[in-house]
C-alpha positions in Angstrom: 50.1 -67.8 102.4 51.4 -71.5 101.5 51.3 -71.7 97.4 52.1 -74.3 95.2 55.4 -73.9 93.4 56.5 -75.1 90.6 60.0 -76.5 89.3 60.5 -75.0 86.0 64.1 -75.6 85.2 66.8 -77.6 86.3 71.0 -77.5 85.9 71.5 -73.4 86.0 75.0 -72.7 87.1 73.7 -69.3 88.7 70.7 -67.4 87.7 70.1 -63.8 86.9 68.7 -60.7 85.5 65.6 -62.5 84.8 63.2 -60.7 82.5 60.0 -61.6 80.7 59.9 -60.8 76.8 58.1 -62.2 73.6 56.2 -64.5 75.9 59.3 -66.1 77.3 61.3 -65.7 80.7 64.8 -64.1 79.9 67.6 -64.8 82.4 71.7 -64.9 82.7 73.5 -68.1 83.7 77.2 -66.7 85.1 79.2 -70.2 84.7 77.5 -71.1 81.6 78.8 -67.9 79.9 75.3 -67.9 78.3 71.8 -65.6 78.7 68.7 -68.5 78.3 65.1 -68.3 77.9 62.3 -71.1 79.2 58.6 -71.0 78.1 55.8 -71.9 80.5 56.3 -75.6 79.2 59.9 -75.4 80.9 61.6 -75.5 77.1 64.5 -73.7 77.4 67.1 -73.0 74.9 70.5 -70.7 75.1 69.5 -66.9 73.2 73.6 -66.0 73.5 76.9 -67.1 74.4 79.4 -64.5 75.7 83.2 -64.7 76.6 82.4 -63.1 80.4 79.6 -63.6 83.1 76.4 -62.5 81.6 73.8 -60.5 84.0 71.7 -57.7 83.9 69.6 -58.1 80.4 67.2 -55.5 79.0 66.2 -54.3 75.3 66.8 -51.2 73.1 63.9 -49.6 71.6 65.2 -51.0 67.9 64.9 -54.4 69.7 68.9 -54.7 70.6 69.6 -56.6 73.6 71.8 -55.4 76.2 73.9 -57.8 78.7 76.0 -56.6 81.2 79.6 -58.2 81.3 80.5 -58.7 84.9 84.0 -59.3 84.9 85.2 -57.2 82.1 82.6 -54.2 83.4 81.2 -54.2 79.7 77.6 -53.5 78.3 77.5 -55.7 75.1 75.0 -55.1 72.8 73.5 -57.7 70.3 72.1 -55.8 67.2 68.9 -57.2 65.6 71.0 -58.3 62.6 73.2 -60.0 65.3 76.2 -58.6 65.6 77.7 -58.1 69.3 79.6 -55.2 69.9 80.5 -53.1 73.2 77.9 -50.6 74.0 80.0 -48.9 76.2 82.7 -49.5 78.9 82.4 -49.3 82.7 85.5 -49.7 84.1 85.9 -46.2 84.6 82.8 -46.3 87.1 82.5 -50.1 88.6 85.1 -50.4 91.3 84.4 -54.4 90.8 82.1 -56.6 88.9 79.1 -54.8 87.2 75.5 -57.2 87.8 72.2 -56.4 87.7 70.6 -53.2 85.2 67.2 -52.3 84.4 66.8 -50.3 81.0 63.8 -47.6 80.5 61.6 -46.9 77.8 64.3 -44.7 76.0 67.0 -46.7 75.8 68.8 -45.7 78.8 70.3 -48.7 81.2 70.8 -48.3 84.8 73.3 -50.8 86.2 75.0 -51.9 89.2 78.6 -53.2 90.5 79.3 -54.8 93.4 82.3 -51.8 94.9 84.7 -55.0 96.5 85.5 -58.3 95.8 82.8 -59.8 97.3 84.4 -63.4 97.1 87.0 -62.6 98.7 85.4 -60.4 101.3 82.7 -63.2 102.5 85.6 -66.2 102.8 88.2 -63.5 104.9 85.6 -61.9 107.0 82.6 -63.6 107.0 79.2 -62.5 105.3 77.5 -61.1 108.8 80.7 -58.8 108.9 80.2 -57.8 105.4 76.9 -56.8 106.0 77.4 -54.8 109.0 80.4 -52.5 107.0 79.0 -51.8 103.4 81.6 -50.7 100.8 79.8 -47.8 99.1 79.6 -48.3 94.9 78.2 -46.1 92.2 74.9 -46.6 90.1 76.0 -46.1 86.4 73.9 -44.6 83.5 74.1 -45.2 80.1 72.5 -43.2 77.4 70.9 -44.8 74.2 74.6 -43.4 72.2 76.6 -45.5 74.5 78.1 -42.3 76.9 78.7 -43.6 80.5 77.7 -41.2 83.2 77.3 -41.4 86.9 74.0 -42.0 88.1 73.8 -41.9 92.1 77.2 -42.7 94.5 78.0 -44.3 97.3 75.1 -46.8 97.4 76.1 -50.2 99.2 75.6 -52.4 96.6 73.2 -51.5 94.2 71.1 -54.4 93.1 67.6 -55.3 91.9 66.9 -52.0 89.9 63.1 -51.1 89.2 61.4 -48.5 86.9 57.6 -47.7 87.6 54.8 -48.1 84.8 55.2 -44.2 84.7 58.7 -43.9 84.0 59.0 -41.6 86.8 60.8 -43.0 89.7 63.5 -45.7 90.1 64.0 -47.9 92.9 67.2 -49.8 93.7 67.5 -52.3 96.1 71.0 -51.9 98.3 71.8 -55.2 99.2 74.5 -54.7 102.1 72.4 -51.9 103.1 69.7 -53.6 103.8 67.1 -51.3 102.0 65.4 -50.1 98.5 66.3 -46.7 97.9 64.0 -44.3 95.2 64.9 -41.9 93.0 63.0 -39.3 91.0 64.0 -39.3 87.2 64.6 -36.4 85.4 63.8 -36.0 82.0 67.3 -36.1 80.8 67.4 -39.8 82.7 69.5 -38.1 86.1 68.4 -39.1 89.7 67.1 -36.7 92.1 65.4 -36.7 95.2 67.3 -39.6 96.7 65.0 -41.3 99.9 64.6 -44.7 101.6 61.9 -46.2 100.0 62.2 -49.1 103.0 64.6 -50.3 105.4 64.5 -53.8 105.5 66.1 -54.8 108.5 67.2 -58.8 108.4 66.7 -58.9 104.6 69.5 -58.7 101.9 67.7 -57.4 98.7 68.5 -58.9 95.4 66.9 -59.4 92.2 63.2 -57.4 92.5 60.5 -56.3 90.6 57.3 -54.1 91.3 53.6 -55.1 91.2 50.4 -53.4 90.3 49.5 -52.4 93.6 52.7 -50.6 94.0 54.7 -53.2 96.5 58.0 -55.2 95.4 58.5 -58.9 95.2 62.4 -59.4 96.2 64.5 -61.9 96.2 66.4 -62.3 99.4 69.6 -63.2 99.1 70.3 -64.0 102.7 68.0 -66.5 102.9 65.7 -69.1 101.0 63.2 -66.9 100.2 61.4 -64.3 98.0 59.5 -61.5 99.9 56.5 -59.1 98.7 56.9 -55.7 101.0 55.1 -52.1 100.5 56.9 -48.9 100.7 58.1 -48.4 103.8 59.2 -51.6 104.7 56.2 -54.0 106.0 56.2 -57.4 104.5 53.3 -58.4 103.2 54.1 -62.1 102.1 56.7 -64.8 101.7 57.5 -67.4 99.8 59.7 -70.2 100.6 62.3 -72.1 98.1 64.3 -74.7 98.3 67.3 -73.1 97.7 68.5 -69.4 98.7 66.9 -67.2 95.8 68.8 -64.7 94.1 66.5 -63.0 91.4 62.9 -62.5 90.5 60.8 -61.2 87.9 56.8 -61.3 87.3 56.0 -62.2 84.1 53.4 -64.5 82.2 50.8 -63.9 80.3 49.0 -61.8 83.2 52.5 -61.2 84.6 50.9 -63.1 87.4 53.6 -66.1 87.3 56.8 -65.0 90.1 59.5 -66.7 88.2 62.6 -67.5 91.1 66.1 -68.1 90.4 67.7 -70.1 93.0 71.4 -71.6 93.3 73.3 -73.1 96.4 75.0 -70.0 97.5 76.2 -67.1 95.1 80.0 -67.9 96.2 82.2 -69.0 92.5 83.3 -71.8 94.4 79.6 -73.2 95.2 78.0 -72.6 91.9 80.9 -72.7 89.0 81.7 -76.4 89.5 78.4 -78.3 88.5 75.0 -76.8 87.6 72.5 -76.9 90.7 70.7 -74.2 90.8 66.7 -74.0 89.9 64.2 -71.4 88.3 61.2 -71.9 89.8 57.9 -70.3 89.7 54.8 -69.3 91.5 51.7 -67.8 90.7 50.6 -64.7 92.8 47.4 -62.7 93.2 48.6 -59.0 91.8 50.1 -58.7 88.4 53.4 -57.1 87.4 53.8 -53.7 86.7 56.4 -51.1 85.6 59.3 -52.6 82.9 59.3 -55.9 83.2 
């Protein structure tokens, strides 16, 4: 279906963890050190300035934000009163840089790490190779108090994290896997019941998020696109961009607005030197759903 989309912002070093809160699209820029927000006007202004990558975002329930600190595998947290502190450290868990996260209803923030240098992986080897031999990596929970626990193993490059309007399962999209992967949630916040919620064959799953008719829009990161697929694995739409896309988020006042984050590649050396990636945005038929 051919839609008319939307250039909503210009000069992002690299987008991510986009998320839509207080009537305003949320999102990290890596190489500006900085997490942003833009209104439907395309007004953005900078929200926070760290000393590391900024990615995954999402908010405590006494309205703290969370960022994840890629390179020093950090969760920061920035109090309502302001104050940043370290929420709780990773390294313990993240074999490499920590990226996307998706935080529940009770506090509790799911993230991801990349398990290798990806950098350095894709320039020696090539990115087809390091898709066809993913480096397993751990999904990392944190609890509202800051405790660090292991959430699921040996998941090849866990990316894109969803929670359903119910609270009840989590979906994670493994990006050298080429699949989302579900989990049931306990009610202490543990994963269970670990299944391939699609294979995805062909598509590199990044930044996703889920829709009211239970299908996810994801970005894929192998190509310049964002993709709308049911559980399973059929695609049910695409949407073209003028640059690979990297994240996603559905948000608006309907949540009916697809807000993409695009960049030239998500290699350092193609996105840290000048500002050229976009956020761009389209408006679908079926509204968000689960945490936005």
């Amino acid at each position: 279906m051919a839609r008319s989309i939307t250039h909503l912002a210009d000069g992002i070093y690299f987008g991510e963890g986009p998320r839509w809160h207080d009537g305003r699209l949320w999102f990290s820029d890596f190489h500006a050190f900085a997490v942003k927000s833009v209104d439907l006007a395309g007004h953005v202004r900078t929200e926070l300035q760290i000393d590391d990558w900024p990615s995954g975002l999402g908010w405590l329930p006494d309205g703290s934000l969370l960022v994840v600190a890629m390179r020093s595998r950090r969760l920061l947290r920035r109090w309502p009163d302001g104050r940043i502190t370290t929420h709780a450290d990773l390294s313990g868990l993240a074999a490499w840089h920590t990226n996307d996260m998706v935080v529940d209803g009770e506090g509790r923030a799911y993230v991801g790490n990349f398990g290798l240098d990806l950098e350095t992986a894709i320039h020696e080897q090539g990115f087809e190779a390091v898709i066809a031999n993913p480096v397993g990596a751990n999904l990392i929970r944190v609890d509202p108090d800051g405790s660090v626990h292991l959430a699921a193993p040996d998941l090849a490059f866990p990316n894109g994290s969803m929670i359903t309007s119910d609270g009840r399962t989590l979906i994670v999209g493994e990006s050298t896997g080429m699949r989302l992967t579900a989990f049931s949630i306990a009610a202490d916040g543990s994963l269970q019941d670990r299944r391939v919620w699609a294979a995805l064959p062909g598509i590199v799953p990044d930044g996703a998020c889920l829709d009211a008719e239970g299908a996810v829009w994801l970005a894929d990161a192998g190509a310049a696109r964002c993709v709308r697929v049911a559980e399973g694995g059929a695609l049910l739409d695409t949407i073209e961009t003028d640059q690979p896309c990297y994240a996603c988020m559905l948000g608006g006042p309907e949540r009916r607005h697809l807000f993409m984050l695009t960049a030239p590649s998500a290699l350092v050396s193609d996105c840290a030197p000048a500002p050229r990636g976009h956020l761009v945005v389209a408006q679908v038929d079926v509204p968000g759903a689960g945490l936005p």
